[in-house]
PASEBA-1860 file (N, C-alpha, C; in nm, 3 decimals):
! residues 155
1> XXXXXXXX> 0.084/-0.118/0.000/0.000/0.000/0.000/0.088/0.124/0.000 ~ 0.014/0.235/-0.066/0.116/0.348/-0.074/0.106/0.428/0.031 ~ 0.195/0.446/0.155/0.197/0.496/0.299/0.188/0.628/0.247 ~ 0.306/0.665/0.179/0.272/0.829/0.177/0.148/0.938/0.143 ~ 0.093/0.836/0.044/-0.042/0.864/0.002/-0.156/0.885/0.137 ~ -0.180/0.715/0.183/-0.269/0.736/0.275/-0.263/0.862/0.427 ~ -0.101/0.912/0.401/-0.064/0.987/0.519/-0.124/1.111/0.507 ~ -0.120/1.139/0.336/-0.171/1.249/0.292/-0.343/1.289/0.303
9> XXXXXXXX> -0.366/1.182/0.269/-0.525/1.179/0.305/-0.532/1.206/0.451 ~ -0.494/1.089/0.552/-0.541/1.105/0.699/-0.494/1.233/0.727 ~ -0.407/1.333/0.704/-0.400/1.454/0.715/-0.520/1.574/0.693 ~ -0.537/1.527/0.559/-0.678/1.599/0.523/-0.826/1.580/0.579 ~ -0.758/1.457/0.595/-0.920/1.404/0.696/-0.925/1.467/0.844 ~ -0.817/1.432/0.887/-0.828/1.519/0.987/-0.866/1.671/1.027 ~ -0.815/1.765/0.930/-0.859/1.924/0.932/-0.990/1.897/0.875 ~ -1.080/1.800/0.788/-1.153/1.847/0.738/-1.272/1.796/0.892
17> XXXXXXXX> -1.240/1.673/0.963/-1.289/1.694/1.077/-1.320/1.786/1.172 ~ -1.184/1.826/1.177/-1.164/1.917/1.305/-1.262/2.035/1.248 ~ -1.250/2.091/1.105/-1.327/2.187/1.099/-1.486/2.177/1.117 ~ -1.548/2.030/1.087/-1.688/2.038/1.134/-1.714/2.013/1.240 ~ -1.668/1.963/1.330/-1.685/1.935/1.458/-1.581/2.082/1.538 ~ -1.537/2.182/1.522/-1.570/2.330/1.541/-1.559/2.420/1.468 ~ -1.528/2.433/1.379/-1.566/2.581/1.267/-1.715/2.616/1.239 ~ -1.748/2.484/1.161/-1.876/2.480/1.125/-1.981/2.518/1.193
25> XXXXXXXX> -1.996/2.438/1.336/-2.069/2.465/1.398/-2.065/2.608/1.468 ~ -1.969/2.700/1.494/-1.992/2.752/1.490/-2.022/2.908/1.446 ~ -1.997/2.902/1.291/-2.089/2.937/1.187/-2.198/2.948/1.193 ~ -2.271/2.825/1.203/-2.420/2.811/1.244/-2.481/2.836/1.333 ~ -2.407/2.842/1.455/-2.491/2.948/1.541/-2.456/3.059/1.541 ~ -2.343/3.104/1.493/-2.357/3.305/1.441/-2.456/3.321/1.377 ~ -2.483/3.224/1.242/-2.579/3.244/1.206/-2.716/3.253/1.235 ~ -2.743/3.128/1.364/-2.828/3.134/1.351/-2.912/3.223/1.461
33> XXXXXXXX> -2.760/3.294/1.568/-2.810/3.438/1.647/-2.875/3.585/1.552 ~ -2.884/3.555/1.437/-2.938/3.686/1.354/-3.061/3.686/1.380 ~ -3.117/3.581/1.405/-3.283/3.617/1.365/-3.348/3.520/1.321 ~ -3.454/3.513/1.240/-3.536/3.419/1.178/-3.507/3.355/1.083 ~ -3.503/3.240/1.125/-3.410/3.111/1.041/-3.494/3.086/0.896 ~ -3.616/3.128/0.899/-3.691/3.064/0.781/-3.652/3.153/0.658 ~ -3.572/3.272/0.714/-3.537/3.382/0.586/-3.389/3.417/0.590 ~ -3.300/3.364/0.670/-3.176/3.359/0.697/-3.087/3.243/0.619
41> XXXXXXXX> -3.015/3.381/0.502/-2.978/3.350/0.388/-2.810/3.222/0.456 ~ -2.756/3.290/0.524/-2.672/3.270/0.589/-2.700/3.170/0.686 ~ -2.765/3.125/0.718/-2.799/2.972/0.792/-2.788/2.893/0.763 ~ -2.847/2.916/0.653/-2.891/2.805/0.514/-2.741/2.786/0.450 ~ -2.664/2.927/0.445/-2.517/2.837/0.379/-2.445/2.798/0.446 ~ -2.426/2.807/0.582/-2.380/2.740/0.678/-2.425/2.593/0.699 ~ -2.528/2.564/0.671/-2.591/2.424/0.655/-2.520/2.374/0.543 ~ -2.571/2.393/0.456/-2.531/2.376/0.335/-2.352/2.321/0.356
49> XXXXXXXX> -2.278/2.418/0.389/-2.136/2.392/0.422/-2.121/2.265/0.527 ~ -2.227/2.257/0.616/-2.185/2.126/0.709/-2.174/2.019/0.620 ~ -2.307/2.010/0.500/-2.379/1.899/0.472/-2.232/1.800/0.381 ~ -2.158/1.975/0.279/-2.087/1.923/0.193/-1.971/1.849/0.266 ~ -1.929/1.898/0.406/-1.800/1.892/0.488/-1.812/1.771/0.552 ~ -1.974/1.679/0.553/-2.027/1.579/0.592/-1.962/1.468/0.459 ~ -2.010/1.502/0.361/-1.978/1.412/0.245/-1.847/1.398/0.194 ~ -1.779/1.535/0.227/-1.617/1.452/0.161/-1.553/1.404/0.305
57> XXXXXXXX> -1.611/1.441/0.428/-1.544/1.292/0.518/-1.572/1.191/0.509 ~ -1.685/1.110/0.423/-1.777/0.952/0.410/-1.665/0.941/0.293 ~ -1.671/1.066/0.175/-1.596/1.001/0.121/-1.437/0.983/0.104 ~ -1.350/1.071/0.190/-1.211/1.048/0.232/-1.235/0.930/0.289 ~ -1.265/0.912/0.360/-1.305/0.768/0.461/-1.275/0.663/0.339 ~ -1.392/0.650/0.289/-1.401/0.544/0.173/-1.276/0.502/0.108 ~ -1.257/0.665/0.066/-1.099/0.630/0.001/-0.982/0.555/0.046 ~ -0.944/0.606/0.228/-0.837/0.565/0.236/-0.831/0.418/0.247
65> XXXXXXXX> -0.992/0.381/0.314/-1.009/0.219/0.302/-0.976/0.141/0.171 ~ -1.016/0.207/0.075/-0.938/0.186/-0.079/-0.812/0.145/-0.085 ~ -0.776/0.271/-0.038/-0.557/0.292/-0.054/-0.528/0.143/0.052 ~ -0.543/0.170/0.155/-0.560/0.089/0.266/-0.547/-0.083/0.212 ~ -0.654/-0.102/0.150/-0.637/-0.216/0.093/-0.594/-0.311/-0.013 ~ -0.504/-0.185/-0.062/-0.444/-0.218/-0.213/-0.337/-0.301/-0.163 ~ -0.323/-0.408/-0.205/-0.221/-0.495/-0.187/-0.094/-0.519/-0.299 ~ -0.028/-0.494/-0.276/0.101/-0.436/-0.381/0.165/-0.591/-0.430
73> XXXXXXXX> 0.154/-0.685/-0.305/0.181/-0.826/-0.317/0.080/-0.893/-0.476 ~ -0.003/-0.855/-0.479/-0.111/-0.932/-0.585/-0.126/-0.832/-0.734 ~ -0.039/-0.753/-0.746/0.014/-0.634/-0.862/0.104/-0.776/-0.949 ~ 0.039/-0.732/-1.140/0.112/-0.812/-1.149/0.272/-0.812/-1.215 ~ 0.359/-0.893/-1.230/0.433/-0.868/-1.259/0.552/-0.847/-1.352 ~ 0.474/-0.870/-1.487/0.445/-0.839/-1.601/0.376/-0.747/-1.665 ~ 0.302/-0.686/-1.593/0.219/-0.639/-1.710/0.187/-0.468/-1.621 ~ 0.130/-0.384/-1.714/0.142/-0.228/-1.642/0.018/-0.229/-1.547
81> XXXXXXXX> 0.029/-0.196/-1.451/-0.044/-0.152/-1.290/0.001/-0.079/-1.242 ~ -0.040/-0.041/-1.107/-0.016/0.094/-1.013/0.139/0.041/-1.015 ~ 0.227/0.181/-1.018/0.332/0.174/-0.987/0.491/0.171/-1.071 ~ 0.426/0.113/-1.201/0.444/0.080/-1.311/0.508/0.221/-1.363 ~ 0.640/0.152/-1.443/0.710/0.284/-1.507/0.753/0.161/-1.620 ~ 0.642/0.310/-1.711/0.607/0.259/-1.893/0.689/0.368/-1.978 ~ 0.763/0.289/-2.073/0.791/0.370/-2.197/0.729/0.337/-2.287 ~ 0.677/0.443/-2.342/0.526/0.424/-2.485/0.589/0.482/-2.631
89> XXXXXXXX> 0.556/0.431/-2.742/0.595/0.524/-2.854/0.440/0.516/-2.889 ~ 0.448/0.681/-2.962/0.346/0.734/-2.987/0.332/0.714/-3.096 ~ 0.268/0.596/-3.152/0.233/0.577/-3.269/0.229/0.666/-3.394 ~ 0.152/0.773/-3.361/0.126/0.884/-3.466/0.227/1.002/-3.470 ~ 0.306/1.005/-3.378/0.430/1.090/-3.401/0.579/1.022/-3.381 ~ 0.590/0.944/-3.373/0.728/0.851/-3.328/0.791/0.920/-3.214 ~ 0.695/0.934/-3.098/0.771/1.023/-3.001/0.805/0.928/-2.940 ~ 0.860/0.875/-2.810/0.895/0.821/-2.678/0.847/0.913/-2.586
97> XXXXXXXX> 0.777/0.821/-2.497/0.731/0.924/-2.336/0.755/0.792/-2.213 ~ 0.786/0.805/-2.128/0.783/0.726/-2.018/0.723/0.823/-1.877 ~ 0.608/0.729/-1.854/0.532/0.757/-1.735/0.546/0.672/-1.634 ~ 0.543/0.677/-1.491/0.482/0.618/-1.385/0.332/0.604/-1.333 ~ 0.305/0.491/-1.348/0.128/0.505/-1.334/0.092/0.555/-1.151 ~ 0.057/0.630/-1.126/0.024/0.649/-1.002/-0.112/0.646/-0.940 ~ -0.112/0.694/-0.825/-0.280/0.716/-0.786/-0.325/0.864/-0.776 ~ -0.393/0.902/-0.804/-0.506/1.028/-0.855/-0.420/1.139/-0.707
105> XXXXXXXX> -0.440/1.099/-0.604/-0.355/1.134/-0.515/-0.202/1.208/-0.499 ~ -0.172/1.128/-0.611/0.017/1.146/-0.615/0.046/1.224/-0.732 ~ -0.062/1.299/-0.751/-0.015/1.325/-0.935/0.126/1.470/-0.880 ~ 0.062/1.567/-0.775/0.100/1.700/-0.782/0.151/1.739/-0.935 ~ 0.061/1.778/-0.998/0.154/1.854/-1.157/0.278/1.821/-1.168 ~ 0.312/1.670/-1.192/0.430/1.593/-1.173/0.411/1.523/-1.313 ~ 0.431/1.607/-1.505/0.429/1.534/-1.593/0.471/1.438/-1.624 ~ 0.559/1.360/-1.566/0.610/1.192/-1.579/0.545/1.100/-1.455
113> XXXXXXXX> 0.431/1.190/-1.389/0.332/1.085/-1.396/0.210/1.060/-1.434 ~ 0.144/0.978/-1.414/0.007/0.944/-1.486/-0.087/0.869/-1.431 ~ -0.176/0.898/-1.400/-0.310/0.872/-1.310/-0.350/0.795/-1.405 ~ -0.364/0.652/-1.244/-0.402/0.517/-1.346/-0.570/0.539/-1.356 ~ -0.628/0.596/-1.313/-0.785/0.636/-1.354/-0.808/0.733/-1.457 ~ -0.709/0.783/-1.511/-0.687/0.857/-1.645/-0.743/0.783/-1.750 ~ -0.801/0.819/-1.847/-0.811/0.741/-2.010/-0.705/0.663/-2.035 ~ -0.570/0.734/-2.063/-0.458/0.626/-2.075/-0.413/0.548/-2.018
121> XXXXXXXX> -0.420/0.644/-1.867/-0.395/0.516/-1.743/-0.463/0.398/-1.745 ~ -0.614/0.390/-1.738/-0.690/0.279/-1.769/-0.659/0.219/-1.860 ~ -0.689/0.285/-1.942/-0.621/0.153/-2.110/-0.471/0.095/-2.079 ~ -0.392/0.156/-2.030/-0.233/0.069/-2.024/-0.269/-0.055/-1.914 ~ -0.309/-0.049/-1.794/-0.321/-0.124/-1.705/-0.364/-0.249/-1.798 ~ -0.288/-0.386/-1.762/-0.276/-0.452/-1.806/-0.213/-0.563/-1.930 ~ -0.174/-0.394/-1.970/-0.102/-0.460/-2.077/0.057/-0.506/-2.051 ~ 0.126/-0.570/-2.182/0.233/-0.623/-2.134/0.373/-0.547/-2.236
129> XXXXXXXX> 0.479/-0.559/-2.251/0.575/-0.511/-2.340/0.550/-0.560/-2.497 ~ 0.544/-0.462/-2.564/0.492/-0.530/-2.700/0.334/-0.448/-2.764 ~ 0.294/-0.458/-2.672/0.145/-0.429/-2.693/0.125/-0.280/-2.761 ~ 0.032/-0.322/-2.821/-0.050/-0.194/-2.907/-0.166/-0.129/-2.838 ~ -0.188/-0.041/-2.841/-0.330/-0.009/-2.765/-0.359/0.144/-2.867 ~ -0.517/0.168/-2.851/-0.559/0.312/-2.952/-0.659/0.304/-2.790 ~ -0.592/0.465/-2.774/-0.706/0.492/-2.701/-0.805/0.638/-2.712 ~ -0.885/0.681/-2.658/-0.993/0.773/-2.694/-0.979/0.879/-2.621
137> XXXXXXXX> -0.947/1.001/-2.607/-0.904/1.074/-2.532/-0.992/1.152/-2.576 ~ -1.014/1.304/-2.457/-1.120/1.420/-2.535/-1.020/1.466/-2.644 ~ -0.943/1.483/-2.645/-0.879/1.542/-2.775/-0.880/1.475/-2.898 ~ -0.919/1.346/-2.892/-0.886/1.227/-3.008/-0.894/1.120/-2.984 ~ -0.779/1.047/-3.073/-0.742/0.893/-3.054/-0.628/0.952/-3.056 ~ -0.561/0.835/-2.972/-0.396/0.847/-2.993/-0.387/0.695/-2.938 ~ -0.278/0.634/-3.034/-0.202/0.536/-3.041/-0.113/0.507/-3.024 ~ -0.054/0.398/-2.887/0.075/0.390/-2.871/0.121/0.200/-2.866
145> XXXXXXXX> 0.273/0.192/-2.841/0.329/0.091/-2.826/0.377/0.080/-2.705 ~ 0.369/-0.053/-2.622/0.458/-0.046/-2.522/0.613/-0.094/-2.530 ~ 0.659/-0.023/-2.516/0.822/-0.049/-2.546/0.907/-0.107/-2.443 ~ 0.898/-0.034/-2.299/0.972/-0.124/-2.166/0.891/-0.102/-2.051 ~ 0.879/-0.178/-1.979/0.777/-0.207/-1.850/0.906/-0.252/-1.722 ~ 0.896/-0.160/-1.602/0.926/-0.166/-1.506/0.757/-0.154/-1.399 ~ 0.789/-0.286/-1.350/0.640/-0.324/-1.234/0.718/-0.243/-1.084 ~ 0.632/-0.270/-1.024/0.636/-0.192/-0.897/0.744/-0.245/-0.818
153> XXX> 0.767/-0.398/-0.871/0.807/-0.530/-0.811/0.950/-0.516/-0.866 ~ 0.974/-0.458/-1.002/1.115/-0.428/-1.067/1.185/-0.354/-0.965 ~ 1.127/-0.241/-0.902/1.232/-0.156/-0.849/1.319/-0.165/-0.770
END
């Protein structure tokens, strides 16, 4: 499992706690010392703010149980998965690019890597050295080769 990742999350989870269990709340009762709640614009977005601050903790939660359970042991070892550092030729331009497939998490505007829930990311997963793949991107199609595969397990 990727520690640094999940560290990053339980970090975030944490402030995003701490802030509803006291920021939030009390927001909502500044707000809701103004006056009459049935016309109190500001109550209502204070609610509103709990409700959303409610849903990305169910779903950080979710996530890290995700990360949490990725087992790096059962990645395979041949073929491209999390972790995976791919060199591709670009079919339609004879370029070379080599990426690391990562998790959505790890990208930071880091262009040599590549989010395996990406279009491309998805389409490479699985494949092996050799392989052809066309995939569908909003911009197009683009077509590549896999040229060298380092697994998670190579390094």
């Amino acid at each position: 499992m990727p520690k640094h990742v999940l560290a990053k999350l339980e970090i975030e989870l944490r402030e995003l706690k701490r802030m509803l269990l006291n920021d939030i709340p009390k927001e909502i009762a500044q707000a809701a010392s103004q006056g009459d709640l049935s016309e109190n614009a500001e109550y209502e977005q204070a609610l509103s703010k709990r409700d959303m601050f409610q849903s990305k903790v169910v779903s950080m939660e979710r996530r890290i149980q995700e990360i949490a359970s990725l087992d790096i042991g059962r990645l395979p070892k041949d073929r491209v998965a999390y972790g995976s550092l791919v060199t591709l030729l670009n079919l339609d331009t004879a370029k070379e690019v080599t990426y690391k497939l990562v998790l959505p998490e790890e990208l930071d505007n880091n262009p040599e890597f590549l989010s395996i829930s990406s279009p491309i990311g998805m389409a490479l997963v699985g494949l092996a050295e050799g392989a052809e793949v066309t995939i569908k991107i909003p911009a197009g199609t683009k077509h590549f080769e896999v040229l060298s595969l380092i697994t998670i397990h190579g390094k």
